[in-house]
N, C-alpha and C positions, 0 to 999 in steps of 0.2 A: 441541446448540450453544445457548448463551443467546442469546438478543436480546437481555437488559436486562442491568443490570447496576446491583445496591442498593447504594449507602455512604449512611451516613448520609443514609437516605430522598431521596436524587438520584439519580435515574435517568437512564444516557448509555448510549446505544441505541449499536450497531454503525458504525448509516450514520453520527452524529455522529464520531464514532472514526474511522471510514473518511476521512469526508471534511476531517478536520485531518493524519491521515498526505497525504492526495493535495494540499492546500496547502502541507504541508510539503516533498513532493518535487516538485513543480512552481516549485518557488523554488531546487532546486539547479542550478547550470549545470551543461550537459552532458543533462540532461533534454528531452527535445520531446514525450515525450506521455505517454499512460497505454497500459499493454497491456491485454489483457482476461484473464482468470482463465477456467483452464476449466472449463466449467461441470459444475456437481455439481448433486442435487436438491434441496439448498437453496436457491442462485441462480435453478435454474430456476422457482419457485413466488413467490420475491418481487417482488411488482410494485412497482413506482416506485423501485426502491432501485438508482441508476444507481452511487452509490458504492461500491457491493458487489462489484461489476463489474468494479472494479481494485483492490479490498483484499481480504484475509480476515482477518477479526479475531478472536480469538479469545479470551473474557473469561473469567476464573476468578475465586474469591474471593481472591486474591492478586494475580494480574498480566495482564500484556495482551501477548498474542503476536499482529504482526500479519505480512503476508504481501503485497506490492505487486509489481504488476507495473508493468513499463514500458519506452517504448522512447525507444531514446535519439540524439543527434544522433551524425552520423558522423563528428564530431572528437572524439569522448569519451572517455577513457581509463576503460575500462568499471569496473577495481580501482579508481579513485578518485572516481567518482561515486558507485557502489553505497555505501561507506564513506562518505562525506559524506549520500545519501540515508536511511544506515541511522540516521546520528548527529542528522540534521534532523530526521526523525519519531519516534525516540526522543525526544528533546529537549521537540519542540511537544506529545506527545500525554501525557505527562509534566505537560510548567507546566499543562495546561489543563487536564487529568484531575484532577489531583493523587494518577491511580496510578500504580505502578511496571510497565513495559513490559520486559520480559525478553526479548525475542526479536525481531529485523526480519528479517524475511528478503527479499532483493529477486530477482524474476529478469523480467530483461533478455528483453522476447518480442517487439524487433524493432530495426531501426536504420534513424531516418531518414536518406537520401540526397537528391542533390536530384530524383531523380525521385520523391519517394515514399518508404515505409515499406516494408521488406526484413523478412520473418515469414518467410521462406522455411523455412529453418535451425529445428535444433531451439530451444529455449528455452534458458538458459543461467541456474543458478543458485548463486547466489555466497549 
C-alpha cells in the first residue's frame, strides 16, 4: 500500500486524503458520525493516524480508490445518503487533489438512535 503519493514533486499522504473524504461526508445530511474500519496490520501499526480509522485510501499512479465508513442518523434514507456521501467526496478529494478518484465505496457500520449508536447488525455495503 503506498503512503505517499508523487505528481509533480507534491506529495499528499493517505491521512490528508482521508481526512477531506471524512469532511466531505460529515457535511452530508443524514450523516451522525464516522464508523471505524476493521482493523488490518496496516491500521494496526500506524500511530496517530485517527483519519485512517474511518477511511481506506487507496493511491495508484492513476487514481484514488477510497473506502469510508460511517453511521448514520435514524431518519436517513440509507440509498440516498450513501449516493450523496459517494458524490461529495468524490467531488472534494477531486477539486483539492487535482486527481481522479475512481471508486467510493461507503458501508454504513451503525445507526444512530436516540439512545445511542446500534452496530449491532452486520455492516451493510452499498
Amino acid at each position: 500500500m503506498a503512503e505517499n503519493n508523487y505528481k509533480g514533486g507534491l506529495v499528499i499522504s493517505e491521512d490528508v486524503i482521508a481526512s477531506i473524504a471524512i469532511n466531505a461526508a460529515k457535511d452530508v445530511d443524514g450523516v451522525a458520525g464516522l464508523g471505524v474500519r476493521p482493523k488490518d496490520l496496516y491500521t494496526s501499526f500506524k500511530v496517530n493516524a485517527d483519519n485512517i480509522r474511518h477511511v481506506k485510501v487507496d493511491i495508484t499512479d492513476n487514481d484514488i480508490k477510497l473506502h469510508i465508513y460511517l453511521i448514520l442518523s435514524a431518519s436517513a434514507k440509507i440509498q440516498e445518503v450513501a449516493d450523496a456521501v459517494q458524490k461529495a467526496v468524490k467531488a472534494a478529494v477531486q477539486n483539492m487533489t487535482g486527481r481522479v478518484v475512481t471508486k467510493v465505496d461507503v458501508t454504513i457500520s451503525g445507526i444512530e438512535s436516540n439512545s445511542g449508536v446500534d452496530t449491532s447488525a452486520e455492516p451493510s455495503e452499498l
